[in-house]
C-alpha positions as CSV (number, residue, x, y, z in Angstrom):
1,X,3.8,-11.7,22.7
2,X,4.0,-15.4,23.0
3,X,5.4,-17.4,20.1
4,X,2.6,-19.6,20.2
5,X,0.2,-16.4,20.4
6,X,2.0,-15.2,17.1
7,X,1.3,-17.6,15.1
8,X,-2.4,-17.7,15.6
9,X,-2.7,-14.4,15.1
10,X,0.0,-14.8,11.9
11,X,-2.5,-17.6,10.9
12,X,-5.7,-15.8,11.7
13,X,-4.6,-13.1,9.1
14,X,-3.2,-15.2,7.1
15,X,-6.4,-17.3,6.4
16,X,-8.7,-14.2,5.8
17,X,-6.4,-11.9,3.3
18,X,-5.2,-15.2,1.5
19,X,-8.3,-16.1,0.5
20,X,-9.0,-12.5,-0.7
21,X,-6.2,-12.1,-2.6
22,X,-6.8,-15.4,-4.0
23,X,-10.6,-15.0,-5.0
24,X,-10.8,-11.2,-6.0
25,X,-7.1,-9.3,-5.7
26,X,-5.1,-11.8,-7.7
27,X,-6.4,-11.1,-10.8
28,X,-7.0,-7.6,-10.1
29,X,-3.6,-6.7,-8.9
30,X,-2.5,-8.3,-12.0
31,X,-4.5,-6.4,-14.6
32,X,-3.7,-3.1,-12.6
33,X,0.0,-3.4,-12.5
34,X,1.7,-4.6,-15.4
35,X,4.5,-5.9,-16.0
36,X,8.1,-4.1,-17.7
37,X,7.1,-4.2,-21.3
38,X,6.9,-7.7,-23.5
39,X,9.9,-9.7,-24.0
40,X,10.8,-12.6,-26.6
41,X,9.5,-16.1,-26.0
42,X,9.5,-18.3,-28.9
43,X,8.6,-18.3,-32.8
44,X,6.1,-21.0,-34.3
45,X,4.2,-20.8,-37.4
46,X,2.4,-18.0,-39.0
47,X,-1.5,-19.1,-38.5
48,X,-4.3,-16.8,-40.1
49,X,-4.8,-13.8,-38.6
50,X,-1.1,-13.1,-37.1
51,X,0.1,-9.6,-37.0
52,X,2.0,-9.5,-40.4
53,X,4.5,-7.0,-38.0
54,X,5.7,-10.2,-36.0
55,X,7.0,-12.0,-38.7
56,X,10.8,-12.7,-38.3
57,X,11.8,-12.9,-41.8
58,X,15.1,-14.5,-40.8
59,X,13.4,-17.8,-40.1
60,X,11.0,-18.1,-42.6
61,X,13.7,-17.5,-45.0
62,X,15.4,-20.3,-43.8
63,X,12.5,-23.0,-43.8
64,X,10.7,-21.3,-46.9
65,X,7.7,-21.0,-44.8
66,X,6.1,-17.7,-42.5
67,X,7.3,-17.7,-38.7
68,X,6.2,-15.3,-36.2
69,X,7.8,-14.1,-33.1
70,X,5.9,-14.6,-29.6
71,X,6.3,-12.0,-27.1
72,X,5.5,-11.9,-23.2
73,X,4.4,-9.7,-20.5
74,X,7.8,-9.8,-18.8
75,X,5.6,-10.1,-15.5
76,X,8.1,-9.7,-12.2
77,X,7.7,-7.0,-10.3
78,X,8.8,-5.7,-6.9
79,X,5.7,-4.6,-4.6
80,X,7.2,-2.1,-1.5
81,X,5.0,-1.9,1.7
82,X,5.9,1.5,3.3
83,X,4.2,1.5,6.5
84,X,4.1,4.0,9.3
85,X,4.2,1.9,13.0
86,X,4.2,5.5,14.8
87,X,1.8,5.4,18.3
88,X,-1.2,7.3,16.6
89,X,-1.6,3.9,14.5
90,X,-3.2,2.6,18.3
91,X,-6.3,4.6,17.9
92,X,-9.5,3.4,17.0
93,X,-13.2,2.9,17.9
94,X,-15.6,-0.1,17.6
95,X,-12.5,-2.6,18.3
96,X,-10.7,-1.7,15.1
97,X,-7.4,0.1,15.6
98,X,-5.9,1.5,12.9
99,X,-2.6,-0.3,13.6
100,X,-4.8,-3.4,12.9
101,X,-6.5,-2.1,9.5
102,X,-3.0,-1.5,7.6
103,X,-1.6,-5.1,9.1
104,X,-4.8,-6.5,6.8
105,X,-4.2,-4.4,4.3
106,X,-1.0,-5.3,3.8
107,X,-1.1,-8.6,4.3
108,X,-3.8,-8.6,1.2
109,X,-1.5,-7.1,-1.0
110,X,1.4,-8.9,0.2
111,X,-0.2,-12.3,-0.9
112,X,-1.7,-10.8,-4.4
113,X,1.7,-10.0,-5.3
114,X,2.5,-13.4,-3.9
115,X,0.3,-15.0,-6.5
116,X,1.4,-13.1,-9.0
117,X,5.1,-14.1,-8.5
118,X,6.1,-10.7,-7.6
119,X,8.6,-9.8,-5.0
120,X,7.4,-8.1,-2.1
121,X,9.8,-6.2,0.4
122,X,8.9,-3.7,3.6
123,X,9.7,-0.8,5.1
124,X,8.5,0.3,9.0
125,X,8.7,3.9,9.3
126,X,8.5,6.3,12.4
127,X,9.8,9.3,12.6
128,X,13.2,7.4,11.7
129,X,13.5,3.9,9.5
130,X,12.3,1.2,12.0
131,X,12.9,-2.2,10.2
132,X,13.9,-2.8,5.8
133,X,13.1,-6.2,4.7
134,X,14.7,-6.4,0.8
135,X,12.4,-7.4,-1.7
136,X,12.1,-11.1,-2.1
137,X,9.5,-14.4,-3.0
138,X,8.2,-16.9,-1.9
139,X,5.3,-17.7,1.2
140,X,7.8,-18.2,4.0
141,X,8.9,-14.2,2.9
142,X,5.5,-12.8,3.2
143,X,4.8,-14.3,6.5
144,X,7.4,-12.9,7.6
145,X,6.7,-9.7,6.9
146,X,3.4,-10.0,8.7
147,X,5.0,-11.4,11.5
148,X,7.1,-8.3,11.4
149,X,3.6,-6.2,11.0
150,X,1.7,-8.1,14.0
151,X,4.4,-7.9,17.0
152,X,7.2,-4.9,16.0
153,X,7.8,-2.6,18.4
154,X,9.4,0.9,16.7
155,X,11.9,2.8,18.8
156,X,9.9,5.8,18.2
157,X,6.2,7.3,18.2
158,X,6.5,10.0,16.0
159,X,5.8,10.3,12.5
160,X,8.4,11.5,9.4
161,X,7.1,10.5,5.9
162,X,9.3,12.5,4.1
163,X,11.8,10.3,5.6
164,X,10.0,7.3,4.9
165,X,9.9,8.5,1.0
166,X,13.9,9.0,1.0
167,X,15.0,6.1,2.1
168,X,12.6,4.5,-0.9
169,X,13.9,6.6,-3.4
170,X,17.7,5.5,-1.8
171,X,17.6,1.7,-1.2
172,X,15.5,1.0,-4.5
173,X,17.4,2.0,-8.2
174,X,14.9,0.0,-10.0
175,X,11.2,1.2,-10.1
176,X,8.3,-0.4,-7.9
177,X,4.9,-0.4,-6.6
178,X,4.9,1.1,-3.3
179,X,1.8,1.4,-0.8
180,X,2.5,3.8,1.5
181,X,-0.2,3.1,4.6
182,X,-0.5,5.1,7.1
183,X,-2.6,7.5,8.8
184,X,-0.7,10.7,7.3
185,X,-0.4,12.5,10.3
186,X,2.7,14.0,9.0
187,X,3.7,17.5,7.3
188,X,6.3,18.9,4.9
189,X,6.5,15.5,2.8
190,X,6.1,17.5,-0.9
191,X,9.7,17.6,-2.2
192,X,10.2,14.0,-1.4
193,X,7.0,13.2,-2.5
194,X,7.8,14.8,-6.0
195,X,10.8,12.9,-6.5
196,X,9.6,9.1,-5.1
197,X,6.4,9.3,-7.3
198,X,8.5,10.0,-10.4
199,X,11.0,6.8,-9.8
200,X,8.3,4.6,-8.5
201,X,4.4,3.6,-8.9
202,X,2.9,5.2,-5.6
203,X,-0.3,4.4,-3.7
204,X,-0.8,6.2,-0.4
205,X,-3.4,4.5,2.0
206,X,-4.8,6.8,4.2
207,X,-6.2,5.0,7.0
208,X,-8.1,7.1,9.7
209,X,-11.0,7.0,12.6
210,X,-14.5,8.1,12.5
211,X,-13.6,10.0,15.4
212,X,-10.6,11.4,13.1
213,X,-13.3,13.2,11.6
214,X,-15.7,14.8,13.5
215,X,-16.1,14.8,17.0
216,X,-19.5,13.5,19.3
217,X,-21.4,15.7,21.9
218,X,-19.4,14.4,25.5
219,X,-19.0,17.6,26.6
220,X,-15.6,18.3,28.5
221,X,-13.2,15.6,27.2
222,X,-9.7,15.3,27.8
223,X,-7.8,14.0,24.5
224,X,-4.7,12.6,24.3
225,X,-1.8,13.1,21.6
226,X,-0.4,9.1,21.2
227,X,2.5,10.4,19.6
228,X,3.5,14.0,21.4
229,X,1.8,12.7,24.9
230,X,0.4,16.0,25.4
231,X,-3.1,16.1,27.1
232,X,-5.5,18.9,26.2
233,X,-9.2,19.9,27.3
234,X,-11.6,20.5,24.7
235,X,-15.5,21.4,25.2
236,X,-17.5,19.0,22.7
237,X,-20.6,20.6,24.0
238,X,-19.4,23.6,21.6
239,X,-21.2,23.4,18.1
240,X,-18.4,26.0,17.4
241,X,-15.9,23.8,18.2
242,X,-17.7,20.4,16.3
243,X,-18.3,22.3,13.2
244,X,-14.4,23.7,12.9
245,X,-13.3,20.9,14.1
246,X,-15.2,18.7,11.2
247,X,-14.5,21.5,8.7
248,X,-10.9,22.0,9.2
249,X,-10.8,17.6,8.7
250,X,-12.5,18.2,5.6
251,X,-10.2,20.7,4.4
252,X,-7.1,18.2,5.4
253,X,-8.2,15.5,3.6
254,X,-9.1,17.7,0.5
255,X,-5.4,18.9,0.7
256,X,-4.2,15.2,1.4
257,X,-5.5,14.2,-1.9
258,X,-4.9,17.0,-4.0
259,X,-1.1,16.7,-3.1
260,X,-0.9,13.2,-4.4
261,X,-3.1,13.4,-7.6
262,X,-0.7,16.7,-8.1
263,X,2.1,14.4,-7.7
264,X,1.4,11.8,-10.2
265,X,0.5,9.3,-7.1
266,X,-2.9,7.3,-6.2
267,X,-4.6,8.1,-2.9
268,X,-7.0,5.7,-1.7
269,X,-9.1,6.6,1.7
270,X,-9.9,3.7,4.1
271,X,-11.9,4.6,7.2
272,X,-11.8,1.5,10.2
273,X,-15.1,0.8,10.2
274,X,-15.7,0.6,6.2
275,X,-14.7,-1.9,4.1
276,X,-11.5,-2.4,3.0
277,X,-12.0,-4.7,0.5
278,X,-14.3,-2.6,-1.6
279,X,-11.9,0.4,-1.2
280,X,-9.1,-1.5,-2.7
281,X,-11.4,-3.0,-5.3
282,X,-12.7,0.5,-6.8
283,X,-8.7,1.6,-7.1
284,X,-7.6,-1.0,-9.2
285,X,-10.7,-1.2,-11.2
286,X,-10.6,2.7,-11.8
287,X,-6.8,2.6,-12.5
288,X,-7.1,-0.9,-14.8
């Protein structure tokens, strides 16, 4: 892709999850994750209706009048994006791929933790660690990272989460708030899972198709694996085959969530052609 192609599209996505976080994340994202405890800030003078607790008696000895301590939210956090760039992320109907759904997504995020003066660091994740971006500030960070989200191009197209979840748990000591996004396409994750949602705040992001979830009458269709390349036959004309197919999606997602909430982590499912605003809305309203 073009430089000059980049930036518009950098710009494009910029200008639309901005103004999201900005008007309705912000203050959301703030309320939902909070900060490491309160800290010390100042002392000034007892005024009616203080917390007796938060006098400091060592200063109002001194000046023979009450004193109380001021505490604040000590407010910085670190916000991890761990997102999966395998090839199944290039599916998707009605012009909306799925590749394109977490790049908005995390672009929203990345600018509420923006506002918020939180750091914000990423993680691109095949089968193998494509691309670590450390945490850090400022506006120039974050659009890099979107750069990064926009025009990467991962080594592999395969799909590991459980390696994705190690290398979190190894390159950050100190707690976070991780998004995992991805389409979840992915087995034997558990035992990392256990141990990354105990050491950090975890939100997967399951982002999927309609088609993910049942499949149309088109009779005999030829479907292609994006990540394994294999090519198979399968007779949509089959009510047998729709109504397995569609129940045995159900069941997966059922699992998908149930694994998670086990786990001590927050699931949040995001189909491409729903919105993800309001999905992201209802989560940190129902976890504030």
């Amino acid at each position: 892709m073009e430089t000059k192609d980049l930036l518009k599209k950098v710009r494009k996505i910029e200008i639309k999850t901005r103004r999201l976080s900005n008007n309705i994340f912000g203050g959301e994202y703030h309320s939902t994750f909070k900060g490491r405890g309160m800290t010390f800030s100042e002392v000034r003078n007892y005024q009616f209706g203080d917390d007796v607790r938060t006098i400091d008696w060592n200063v109002t000895a001194r000046y023979n009048e009450p004193f109380v301590k001021v505490f604040e939210e000590e407010r910085e956090l670190t916000l991890m994006l761990v997102v999966d760039v395998s090839s199944s992320g290039l599916f998707g109907t009605d012009n909306a791929l799925k590749k394109n759904i977490i790049t908005e997504i995390s672009a929203t995020l990345a600018f509420s933790a923006l506002q918020n003066n939180d750091k914000v660091g990423l993680i691109l994740f095949s089968d193998q660690i494509e691309l670590f971006i450390s945490p850090s500030k400022g506006k120039t960070h974050v659009l890099r990272i979107i750069r990064e989200l926009i025009e990467f191009k991962p080594k592999s197209k395969k799909t590991n989460i459980s390696n994705a979840l190690e290398f979190l748990i190894s390159v950050l000591k100190k707690k976070s708030i991780a998004f995992i996004l991805s389409d979840f396409i992915s087995s034997n994750y558990e035992k990392t899972l256990k141990i990354a949602s105990k050491k950090h705040d975890l939100t997967a992001i399951k982002v999927f198709d309609k088609l993910e979830e049942f499949i149309p009458n088109l009779g005999l269709v030829q479907m292609f694996d994006q990540e394994t390349e294999e090519v198979q036959l399968v007779d949509t004309s089959s009510k047998f085959v729709r109504d397995n197919y569609k129940k045995q999606r159900a069941l997966k997602f059922k699992e998908f969530n149930d694994l998670f909430k086990r786990n001590g982590a927050g699931t949040i499912l995001c189909r491409t052609d729903e919105s993800y605003i309001k999905k992201l809305l209802n989560y940190f309203k129902t976890r504030g």
